[in-house]
C-alpha positions as CSV (number, residue, x, y, z in Angstrom):
1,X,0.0,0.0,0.0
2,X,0.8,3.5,-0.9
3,X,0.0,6.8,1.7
4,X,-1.9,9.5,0.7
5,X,1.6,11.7,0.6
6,X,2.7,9.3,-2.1
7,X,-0.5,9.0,-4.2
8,X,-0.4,12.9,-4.0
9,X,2.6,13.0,-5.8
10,X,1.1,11.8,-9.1
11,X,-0.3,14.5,-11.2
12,X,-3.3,13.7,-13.7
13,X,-4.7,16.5,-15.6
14,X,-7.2,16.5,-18.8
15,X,-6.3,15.9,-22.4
16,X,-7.7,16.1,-25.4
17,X,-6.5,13.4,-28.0
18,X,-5.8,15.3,-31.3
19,X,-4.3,12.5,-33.7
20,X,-3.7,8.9,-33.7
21,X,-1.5,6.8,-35.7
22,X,-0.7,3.5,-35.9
23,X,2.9,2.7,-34.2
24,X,5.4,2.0,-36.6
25,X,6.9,-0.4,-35.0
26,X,4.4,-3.1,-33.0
27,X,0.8,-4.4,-33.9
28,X,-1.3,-3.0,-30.7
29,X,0.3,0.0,-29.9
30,X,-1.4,3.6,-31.0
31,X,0.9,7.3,-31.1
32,X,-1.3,9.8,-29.7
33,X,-0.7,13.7,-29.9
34,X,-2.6,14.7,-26.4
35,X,-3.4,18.6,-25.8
36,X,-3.0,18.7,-21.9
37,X,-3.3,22.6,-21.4
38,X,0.4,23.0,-22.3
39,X,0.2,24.9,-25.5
40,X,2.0,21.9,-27.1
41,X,0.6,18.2,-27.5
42,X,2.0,15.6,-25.5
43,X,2.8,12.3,-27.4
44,X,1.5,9.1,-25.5
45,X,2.2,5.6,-26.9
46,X,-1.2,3.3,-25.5
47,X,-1.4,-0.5,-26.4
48,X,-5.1,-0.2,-27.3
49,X,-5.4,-0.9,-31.1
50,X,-7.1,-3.9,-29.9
51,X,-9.9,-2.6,-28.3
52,X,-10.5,0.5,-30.3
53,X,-10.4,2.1,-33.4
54,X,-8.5,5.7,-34.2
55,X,-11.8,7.4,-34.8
56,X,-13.2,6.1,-31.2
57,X,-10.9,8.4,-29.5
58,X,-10.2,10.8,-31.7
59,X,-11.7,14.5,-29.9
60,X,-12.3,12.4,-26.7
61,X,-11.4,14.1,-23.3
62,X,-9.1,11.3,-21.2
63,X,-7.5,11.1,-17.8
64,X,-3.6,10.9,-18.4
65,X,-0.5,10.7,-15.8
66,X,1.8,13.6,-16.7
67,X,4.7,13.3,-14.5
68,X,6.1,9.9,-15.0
69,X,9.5,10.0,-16.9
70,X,9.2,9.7,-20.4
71,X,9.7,5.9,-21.8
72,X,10.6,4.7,-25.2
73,X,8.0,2.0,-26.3
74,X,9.3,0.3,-29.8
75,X,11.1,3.3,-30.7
76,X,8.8,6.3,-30.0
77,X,9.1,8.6,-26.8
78,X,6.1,8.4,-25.0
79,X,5.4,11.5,-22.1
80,X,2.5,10.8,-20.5
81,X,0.4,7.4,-19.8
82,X,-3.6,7.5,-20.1
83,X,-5.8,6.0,-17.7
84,X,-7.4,2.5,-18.3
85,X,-9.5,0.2,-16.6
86,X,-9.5,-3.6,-17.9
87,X,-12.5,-6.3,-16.9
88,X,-11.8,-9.6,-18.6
89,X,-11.2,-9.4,-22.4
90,X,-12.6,-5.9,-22.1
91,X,-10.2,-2.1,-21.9
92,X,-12.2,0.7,-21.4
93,X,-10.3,4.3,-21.6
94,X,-11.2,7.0,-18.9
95,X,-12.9,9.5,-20.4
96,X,-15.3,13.0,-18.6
97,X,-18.7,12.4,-18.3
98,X,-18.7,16.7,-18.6
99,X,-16.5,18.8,-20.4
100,X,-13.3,20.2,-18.7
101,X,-10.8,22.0,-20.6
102,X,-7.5,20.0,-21.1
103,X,-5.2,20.7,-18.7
104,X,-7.9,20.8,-15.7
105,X,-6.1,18.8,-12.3
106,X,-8.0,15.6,-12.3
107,X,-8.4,15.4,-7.9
C-alpha cells in the first residue's frame, strides 16, 4: 500500500487526444498527440489498437499521468500514460462524463 503523501505526488490533468497513428513499430500499440493545457501536444504511446479504433478516440477528453518519466515503447518517446481500466477481455479508456478543458487537475 501506498500513503496519501505518495498517491499525492502523481499528477493527472485533462487531455484532449488530437491525432492517432498507428505505431510503426508493433501491432497493438497507437501514437497519440494529447493537448494537456500546455500549449504543445503531449505524445502518449497506448497499447489499445485492440480494443478500439482511431476514430473512437479521436476528440475524446481522457484522464492521463503527466509526470512519470518519459519511456521509449518500440522506438517512440512516449510522455504521458492515459488511464485505463481492464475487466476480462474488455479495456475501457477514462474518459469525462462533462466537459473540462484540457489541462484541468483531475483530484
Amino acid at each position: 500500500m501506498i500513503g496519501m503523501q505518495e498517491f499525492k505526488k502523481v499528477e493527472m490533468k485533462v487531455g484532449k487526444v488530437l491525432a492517432i497513428e498507428d505505431h510503426p513499430n508493433a501491432d497493438k500499440l497507437m501514437v497519440m498527440r494529447v493537448d494537456i493545457g500546455e500549449g504543445q501536444p503531449r505524445t502518449l504511446v497506448a497499447g489499445l489498437k485492440p480494443y478500439y479504433a482511431s476514430a473512437e478516440l479521436l476528440g475524446k477528453l481522457i484522464v492521463v499521468v503527466t509526470n512519470l518519466e518519459p519511456a521509449r515503447l518500440r522506438g517512440v518517446e512516449s510522455t504521458g500514460m492515459l488511464l485505463a481500466a481492464q475487466h476480462g477481455d474488455s479495456v475501457v479508456v477514462l474518459t469525462l462524463d462533462e466537459p473540462l478543458p484540457p489541462g484541468s487537475p483531475v483530484l
